[in-house]
C-alpha positions as CSV (number, residue, x, y, z in Angstrom):
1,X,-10.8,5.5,-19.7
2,X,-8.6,3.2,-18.0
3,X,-5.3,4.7,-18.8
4,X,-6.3,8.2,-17.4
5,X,-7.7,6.5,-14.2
6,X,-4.2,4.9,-14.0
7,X,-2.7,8.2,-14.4
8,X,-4.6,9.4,-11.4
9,X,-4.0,6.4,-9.2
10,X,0.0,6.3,-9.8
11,X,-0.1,10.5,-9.3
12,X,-1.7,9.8,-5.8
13,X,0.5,7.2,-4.9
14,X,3.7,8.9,-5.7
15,X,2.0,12.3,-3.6
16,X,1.0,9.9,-0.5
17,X,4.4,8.5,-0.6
18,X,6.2,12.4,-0.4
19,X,2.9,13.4,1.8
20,X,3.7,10.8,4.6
21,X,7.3,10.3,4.6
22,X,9.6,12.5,7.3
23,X,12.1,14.1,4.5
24,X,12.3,13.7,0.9
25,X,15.1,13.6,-1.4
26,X,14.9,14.2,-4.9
27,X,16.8,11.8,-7.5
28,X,17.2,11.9,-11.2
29,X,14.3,10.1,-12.5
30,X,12.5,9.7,-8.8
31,X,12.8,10.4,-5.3
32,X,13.5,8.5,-2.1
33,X,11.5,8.9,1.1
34,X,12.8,8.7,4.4
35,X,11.5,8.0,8.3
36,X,14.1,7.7,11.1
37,X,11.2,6.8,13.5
38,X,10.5,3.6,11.4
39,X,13.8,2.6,10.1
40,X,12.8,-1.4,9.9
41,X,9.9,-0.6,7.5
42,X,10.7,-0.7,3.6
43,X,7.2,1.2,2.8
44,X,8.7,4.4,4.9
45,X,12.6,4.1,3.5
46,X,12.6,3.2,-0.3
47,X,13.1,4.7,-3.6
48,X,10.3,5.8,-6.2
49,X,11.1,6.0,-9.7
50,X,9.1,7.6,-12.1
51,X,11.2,8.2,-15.3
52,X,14.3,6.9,-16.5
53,X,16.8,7.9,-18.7
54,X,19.6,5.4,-18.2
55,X,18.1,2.5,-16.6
56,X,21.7,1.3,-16.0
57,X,22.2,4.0,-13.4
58,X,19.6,2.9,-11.3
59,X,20.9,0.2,-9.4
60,X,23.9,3.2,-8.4
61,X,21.1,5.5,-7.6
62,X,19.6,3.7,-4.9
63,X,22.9,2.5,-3.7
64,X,23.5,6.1,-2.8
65,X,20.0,6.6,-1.6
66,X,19.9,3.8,0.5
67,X,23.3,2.7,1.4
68,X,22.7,3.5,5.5
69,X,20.0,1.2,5.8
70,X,20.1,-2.8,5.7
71,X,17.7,-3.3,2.9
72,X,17.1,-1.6,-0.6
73,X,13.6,-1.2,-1.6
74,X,12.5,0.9,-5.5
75,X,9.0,0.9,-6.5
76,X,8.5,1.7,-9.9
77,X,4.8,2.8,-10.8
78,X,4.5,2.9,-14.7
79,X,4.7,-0.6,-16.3
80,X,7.4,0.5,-19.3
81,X,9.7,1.8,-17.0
82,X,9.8,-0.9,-15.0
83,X,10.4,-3.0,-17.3
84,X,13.9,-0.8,-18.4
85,X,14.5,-0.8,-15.1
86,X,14.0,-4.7,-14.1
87,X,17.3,-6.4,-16.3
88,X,19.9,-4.2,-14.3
89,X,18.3,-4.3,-11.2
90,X,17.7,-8.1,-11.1
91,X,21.7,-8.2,-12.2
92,X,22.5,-6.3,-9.0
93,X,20.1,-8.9,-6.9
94,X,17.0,-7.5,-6.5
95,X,14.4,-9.7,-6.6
96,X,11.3,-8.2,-8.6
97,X,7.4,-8.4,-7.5
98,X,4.6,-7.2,-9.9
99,X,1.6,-5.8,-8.1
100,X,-2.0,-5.4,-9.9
101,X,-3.8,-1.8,-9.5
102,X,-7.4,-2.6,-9.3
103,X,-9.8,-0.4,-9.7
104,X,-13.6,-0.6,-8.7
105,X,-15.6,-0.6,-11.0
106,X,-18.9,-2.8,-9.9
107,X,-22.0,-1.4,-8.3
108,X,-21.4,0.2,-5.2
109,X,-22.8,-2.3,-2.2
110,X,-24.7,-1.8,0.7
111,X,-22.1,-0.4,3.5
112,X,-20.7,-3.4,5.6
113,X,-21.3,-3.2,9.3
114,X,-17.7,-1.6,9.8
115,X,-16.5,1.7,11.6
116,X,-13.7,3.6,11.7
117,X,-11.1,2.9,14.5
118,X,-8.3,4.1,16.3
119,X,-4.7,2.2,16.3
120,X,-5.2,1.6,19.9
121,X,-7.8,-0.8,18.7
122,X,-6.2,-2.6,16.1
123,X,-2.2,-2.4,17.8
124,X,-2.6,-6.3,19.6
125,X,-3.8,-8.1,16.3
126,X,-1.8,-6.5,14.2
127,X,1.0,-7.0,15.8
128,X,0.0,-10.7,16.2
129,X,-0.5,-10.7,12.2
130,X,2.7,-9.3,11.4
131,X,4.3,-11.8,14.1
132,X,2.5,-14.7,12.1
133,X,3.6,-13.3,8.5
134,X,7.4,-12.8,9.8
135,X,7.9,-15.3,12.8
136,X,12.0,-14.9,12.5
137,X,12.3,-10.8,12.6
138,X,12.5,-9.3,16.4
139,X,10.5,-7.2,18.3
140,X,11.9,-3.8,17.0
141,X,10.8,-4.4,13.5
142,X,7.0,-5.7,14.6
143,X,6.5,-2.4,16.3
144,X,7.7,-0.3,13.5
145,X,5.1,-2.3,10.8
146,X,2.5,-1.6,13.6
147,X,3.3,1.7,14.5
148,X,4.4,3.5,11.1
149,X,0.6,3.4,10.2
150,X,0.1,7.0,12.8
151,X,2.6,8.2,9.5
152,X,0.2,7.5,7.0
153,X,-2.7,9.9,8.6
154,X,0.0,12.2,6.7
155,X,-0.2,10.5,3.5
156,X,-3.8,12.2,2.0
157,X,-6.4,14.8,2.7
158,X,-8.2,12.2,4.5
159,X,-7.0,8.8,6.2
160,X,-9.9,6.4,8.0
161,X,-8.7,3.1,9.9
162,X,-11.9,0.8,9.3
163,X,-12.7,-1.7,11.0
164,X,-15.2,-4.9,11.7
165,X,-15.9,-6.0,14.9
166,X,-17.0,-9.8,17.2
167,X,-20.1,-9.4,19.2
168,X,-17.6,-9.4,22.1
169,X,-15.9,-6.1,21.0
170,X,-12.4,-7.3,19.5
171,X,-11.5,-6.0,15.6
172,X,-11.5,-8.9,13.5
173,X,-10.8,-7.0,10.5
174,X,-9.7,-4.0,9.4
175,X,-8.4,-1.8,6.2
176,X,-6.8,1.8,5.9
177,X,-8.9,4.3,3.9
178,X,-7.1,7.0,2.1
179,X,-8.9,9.9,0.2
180,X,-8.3,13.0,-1.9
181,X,-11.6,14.7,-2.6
182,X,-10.2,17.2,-4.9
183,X,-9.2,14.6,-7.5
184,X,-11.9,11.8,-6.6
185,X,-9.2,9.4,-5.8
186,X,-9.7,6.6,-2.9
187,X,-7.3,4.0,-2.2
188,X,-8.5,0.9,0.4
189,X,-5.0,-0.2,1.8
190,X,-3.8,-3.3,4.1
191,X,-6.9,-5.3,4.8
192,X,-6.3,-7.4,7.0
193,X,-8.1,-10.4,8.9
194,X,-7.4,-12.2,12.2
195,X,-6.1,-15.1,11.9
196,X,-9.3,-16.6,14.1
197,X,-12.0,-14.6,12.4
198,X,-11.1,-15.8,8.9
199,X,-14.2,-17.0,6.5
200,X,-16.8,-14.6,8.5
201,X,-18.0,-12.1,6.6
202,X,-15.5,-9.3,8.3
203,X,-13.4,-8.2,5.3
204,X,-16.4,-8.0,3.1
205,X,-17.9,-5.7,6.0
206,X,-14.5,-3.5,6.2
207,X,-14.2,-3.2,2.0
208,X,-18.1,-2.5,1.5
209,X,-17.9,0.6,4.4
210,X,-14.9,1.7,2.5
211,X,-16.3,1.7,-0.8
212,X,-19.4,3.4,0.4
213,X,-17.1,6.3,2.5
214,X,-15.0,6.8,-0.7
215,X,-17.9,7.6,-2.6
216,X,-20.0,9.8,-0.4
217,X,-16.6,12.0,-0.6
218,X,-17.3,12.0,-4.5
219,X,-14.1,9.7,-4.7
220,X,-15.4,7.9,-8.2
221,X,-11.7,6.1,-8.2
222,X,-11.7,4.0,-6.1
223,X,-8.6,1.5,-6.4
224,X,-6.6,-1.2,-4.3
225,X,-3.0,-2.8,-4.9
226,X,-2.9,-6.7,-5.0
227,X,-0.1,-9.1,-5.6
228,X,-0.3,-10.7,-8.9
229,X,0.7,-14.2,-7.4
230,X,-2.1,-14.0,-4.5
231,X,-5.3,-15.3,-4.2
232,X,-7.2,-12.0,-3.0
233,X,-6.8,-11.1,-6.5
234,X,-9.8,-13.3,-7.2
235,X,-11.6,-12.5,-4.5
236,X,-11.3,-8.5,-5.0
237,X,-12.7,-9.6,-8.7
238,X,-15.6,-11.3,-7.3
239,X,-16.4,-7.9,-5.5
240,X,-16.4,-5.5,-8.3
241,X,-12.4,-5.0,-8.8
242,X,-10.8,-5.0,-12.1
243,X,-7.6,-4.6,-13.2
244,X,-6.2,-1.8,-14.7
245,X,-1.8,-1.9,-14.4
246,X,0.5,-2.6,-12.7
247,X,3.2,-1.4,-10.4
248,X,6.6,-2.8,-9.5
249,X,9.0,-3.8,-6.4
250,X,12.7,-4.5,-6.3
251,X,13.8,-5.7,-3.7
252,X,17.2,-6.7,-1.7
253,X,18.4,-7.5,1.6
């Protein structure tokens, strides 16, 4: 049923999130997750609420949680609490993003001619993404985007950077893979395609060797995050994807 897969896929999200993050503090209704080493990434210094009581108080909590850093960042993974959450927040100027949680539900696909990588291999065009996709921020920040993804190899039992390469060698595309075996949950995270290699066939290589590692690690969830107001939506629809919730972002500064 859809409502116990979204249980699942919100459980591992909030256990990747504590999983990778440096130090942890618990907050009434959530926690916040910390990492000194990539201070410029929101992802890796943000608040996670998972209940509320007051949703008033939220704006207060996070003030508290966050007030060192330059930006405030709360994600908020059930739909209804968001949603108690979102009036106060926007009054204290967040601005709020909704995010789809799609789940794969089509017939699996022949695996894509993809492999699994290491960030050495994927450090020079992701860096040149991120420098396209924020042409204004500075050096330090583009090095913690790239560089926070070593973190993530803490975020689940097992963590696979996949990628698709030219016939002259370079990664065109790649995706993160991150799988928990003992609940049969797989998500396929950030991917990504040069900026020169779009409209090739790479992504669909790097998504169909995910979907096909996921499942011969009997990971029968398999699930991505999309923004609502993109048009990947469509395309992960057209490749088996449905949607199932939703998840939330505040943001400020």
């Amino acid at each position: 049923m859809p409502n116990s897969e979204l249980q699942r896929v919100n459980s591992f999200l909030s256990a990747f999130a504590r999983r990778q993050a440096a130090r942890t503090v618990d907050l009434p209704g959530g926690f916040a997750v910390y990492d000194d080493a990539f201070a410029h990434s929101r992802a890796n210094n943000q608040v996670i609420i998972d209940t509320v009581s007051d949703s008033e108080a939220v704006p207060a909590i996070a003030e508290e949680a966050l007030g060192h850093l330059p930006h405030r960042r709360i994600s908020v993974l059930d739909d209804e609490v968001a949603m108690a959450c979102a009036e106060p927040l926007i009054r204290a100027g967040y601005t709020h993003s909704t995010y789809l949680v799609m789940l794969h539900a089509g017939p699996l696909p022949a695996a894509g001619p993809a492999e699994e990588v290491d960030l050495d291999a994927i450090r020079i065009p992701l860096a040149r993404r991120w420098q396209g996709l924020l042409p204004d921020v500075d050096d330090e920040v583009i090095r913690h985007l790239v560089e926070r993804r070593e973190a993530r190899r803490r975020g689940a039992d097992v963590v696979r950077f996949l990628g698709a390469r030219t016939e002259e060698g370079e990664v065109a595309s790649w995706a993160d893979l991150y799988m928990d075996p003992a609940t049969g949950t797989a998500q396929v995270e950030d991917l990504i395609t040069s900026e020169a290699h779009l409209r090739r066939g790479y992504a669909d290589a790097v998504l169909t060797a995910a979907l096909r590692l996921a499942a011969d690690k009997d990971c029968d969830t398999r699930f991505l995050i999309a923004d609502a107001t993109d048009w990947p939506r469509h395309w992960y629809e057209r490749r088996g994807f449905s949607v199932i919730g939703h998840s939330h972002c505040f943001e400020r500064g």
